[in-house]
Backbone bond lengths (Angstrom), bond angles and torsions (degrees), N, CA, C in turn:
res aa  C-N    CA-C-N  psi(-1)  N-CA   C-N-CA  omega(-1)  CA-C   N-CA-C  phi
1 X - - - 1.445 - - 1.522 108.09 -
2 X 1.140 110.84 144.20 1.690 121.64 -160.75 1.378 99.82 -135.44
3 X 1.838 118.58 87.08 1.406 98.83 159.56 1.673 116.06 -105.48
4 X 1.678 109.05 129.68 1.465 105.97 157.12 1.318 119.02 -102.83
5 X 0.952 151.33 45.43 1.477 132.06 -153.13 2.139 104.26 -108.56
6 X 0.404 103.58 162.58 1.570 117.32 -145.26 2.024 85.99 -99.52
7 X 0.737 142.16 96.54 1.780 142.73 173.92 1.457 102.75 119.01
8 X 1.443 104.90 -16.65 1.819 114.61 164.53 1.683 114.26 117.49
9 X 0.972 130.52 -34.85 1.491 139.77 -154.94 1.258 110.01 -105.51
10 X 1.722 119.02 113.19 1.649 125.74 169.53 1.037 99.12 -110.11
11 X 1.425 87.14 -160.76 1.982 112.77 162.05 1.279 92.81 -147.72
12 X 1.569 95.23 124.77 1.453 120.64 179.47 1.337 132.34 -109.30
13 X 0.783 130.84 132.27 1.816 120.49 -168.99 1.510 110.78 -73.89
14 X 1.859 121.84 107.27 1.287 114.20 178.23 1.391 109.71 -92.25
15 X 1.407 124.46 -10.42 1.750 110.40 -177.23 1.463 113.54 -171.60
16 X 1.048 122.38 -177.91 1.600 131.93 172.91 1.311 97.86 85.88
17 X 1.419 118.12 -137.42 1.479 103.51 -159.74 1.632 108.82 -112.88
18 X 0.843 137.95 155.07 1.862 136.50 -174.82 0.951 110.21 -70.78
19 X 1.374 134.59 58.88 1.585 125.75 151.36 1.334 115.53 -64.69
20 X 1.267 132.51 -11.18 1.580 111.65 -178.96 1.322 110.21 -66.54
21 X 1.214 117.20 169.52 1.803 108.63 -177.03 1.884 83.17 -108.64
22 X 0.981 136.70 2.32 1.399 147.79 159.05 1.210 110.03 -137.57
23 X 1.740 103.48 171.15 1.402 114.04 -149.49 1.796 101.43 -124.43
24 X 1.293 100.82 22.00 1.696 112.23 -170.61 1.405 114.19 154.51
25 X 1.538 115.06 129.42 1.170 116.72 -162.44 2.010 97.64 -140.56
26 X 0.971 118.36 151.77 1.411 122.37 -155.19 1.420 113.24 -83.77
27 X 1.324 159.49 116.68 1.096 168.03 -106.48 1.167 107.38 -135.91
28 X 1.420 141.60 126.32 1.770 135.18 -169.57 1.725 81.19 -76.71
29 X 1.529 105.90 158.69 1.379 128.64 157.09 1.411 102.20 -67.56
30 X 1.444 134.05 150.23 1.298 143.73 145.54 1.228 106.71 -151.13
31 X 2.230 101.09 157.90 1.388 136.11 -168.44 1.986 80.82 -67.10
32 X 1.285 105.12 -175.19 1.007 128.45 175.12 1.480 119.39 -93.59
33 X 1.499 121.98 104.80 1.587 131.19 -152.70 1.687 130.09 89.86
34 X 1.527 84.66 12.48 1.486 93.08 -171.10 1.882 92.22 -105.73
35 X 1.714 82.47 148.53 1.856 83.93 173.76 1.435 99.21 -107.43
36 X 1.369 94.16 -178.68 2.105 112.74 -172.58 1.281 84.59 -169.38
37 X 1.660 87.37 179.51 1.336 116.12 -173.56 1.400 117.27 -132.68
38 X 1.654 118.96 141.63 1.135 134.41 -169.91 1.669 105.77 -125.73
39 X 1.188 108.29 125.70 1.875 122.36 -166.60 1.326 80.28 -126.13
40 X 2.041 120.61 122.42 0.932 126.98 147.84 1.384 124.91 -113.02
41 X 1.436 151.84 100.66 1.414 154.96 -179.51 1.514 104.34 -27.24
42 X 1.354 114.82 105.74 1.512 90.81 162.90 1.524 120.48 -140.71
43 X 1.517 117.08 174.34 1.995 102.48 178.24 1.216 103.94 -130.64
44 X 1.402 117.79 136.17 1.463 121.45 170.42 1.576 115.89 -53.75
45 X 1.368 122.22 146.21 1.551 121.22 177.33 1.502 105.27 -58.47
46 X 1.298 113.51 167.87 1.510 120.67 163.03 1.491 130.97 -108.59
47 X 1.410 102.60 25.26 1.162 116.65 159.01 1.575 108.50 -125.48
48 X 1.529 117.44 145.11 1.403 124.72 -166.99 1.491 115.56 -88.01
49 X 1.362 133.54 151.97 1.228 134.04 -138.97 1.941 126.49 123.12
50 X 1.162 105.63 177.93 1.762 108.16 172.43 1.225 111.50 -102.76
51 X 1.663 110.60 104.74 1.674 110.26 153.54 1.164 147.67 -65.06
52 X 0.474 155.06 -166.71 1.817 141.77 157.97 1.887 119.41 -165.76
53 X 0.873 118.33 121.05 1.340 125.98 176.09 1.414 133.45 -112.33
54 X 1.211 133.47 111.36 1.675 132.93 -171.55 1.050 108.12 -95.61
55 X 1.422 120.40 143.68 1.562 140.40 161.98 1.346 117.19 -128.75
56 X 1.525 103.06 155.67 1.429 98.63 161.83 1.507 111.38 -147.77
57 X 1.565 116.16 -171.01 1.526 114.29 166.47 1.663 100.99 -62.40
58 X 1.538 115.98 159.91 1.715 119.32 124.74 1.187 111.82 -145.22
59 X 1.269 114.60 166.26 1.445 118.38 169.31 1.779 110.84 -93.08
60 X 1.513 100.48 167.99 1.448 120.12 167.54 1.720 120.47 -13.70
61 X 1.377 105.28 -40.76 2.016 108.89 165.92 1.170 122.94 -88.11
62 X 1.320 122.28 1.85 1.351 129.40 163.11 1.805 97.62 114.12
63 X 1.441 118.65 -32.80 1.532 116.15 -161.15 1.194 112.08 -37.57
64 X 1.124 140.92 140.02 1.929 132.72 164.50 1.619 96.29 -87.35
65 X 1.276 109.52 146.39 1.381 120.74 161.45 1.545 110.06 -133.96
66 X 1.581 113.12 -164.27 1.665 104.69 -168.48 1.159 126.32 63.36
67 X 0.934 123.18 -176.42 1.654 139.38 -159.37 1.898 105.18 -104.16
68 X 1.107 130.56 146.63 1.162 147.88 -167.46 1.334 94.71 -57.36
69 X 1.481 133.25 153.62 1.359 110.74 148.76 1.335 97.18 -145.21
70 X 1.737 146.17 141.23 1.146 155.11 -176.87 1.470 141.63 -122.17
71 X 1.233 135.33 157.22 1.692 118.23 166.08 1.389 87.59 -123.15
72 X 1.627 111.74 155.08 1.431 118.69 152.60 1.735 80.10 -119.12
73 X 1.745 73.42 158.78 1.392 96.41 -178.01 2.115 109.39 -139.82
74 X 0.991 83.13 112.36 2.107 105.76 -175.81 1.499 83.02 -60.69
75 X 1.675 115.39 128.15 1.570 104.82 136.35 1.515 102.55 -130.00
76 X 1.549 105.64 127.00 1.293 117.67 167.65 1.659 123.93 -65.78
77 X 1.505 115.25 144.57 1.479 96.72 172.42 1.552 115.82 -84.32
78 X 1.484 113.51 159.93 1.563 116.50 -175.99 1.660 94.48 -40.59
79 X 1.280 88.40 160.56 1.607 90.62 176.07 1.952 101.67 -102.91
80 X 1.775 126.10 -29.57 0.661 131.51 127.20 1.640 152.18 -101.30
81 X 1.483 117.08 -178.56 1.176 92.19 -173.72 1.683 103.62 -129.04
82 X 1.222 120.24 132.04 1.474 112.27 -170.92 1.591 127.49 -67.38
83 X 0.999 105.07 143.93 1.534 103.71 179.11 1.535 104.25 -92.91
84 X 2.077 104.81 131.68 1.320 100.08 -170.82 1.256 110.89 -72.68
85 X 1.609 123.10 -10.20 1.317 124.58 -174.23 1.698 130.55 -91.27
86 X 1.612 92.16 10.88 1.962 109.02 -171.51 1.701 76.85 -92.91
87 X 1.064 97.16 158.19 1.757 122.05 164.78 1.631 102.99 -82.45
88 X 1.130 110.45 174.10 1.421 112.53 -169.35 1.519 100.80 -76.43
89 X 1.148 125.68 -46.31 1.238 109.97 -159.94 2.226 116.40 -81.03
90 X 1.550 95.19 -7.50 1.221 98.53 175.21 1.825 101.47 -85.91
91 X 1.239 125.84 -24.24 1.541 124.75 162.11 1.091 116.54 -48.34
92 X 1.413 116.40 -62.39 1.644 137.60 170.07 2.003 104.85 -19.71
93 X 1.346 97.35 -80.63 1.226 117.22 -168.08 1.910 106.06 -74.08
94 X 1.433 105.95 22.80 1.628 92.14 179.85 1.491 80.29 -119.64
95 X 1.101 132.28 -28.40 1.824 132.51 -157.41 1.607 84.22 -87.68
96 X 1.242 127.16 -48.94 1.607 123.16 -165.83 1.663 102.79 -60.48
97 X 1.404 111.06 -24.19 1.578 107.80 -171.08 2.046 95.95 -88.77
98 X 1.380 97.99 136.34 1.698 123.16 -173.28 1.583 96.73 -53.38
């Protein structure tokens, strides 16, 4: 777990699988009852299936506190597969067909 955040407080990735494209991202300060917003970079695996990724708060020593918070992320497999030898626009019109 990697916190830098500058007043102390991210969200850090404690488990599941590494989709973040970082490993901690900096957390707005807020009053008590106030909401914000948290933007984490992330990439789906490249193999198809359910991912799942955990985060949480920590402060400035790294500790996490708070409650878990997560994305899973579905990746379906292509439904087709392109032929390297169609031109683009005959690819086009094979993926558009159901």
């Amino acid at each position: 777990m990697v916190v830098e955040a500058e007043g102390g407080v991210a969200e850090a990735e404690v488990g599941g699988e590494a989709l973040g494209v970082v490993e901690s991202v900096a957390a707005p300060a807020l009053a008590p009852g106030e909401a914000g917003r948290i933007s984490v970079p992330m990439r789906a695996p490249q193999r198809s299936g359910v991912a799942r990724s955990d985060w949480r708060l920590a402060g400035p020593d790294g500790a996490a506190f708070g409650p878990v918070l997560y994305v899973e992320i579905t990746v379906e497999a292509p439904r087709h597969r392109a032929r390297p030898n169609w031109s683009m626009f005959e690819q086009a019109r094979y993926r558009a067909c159901p």
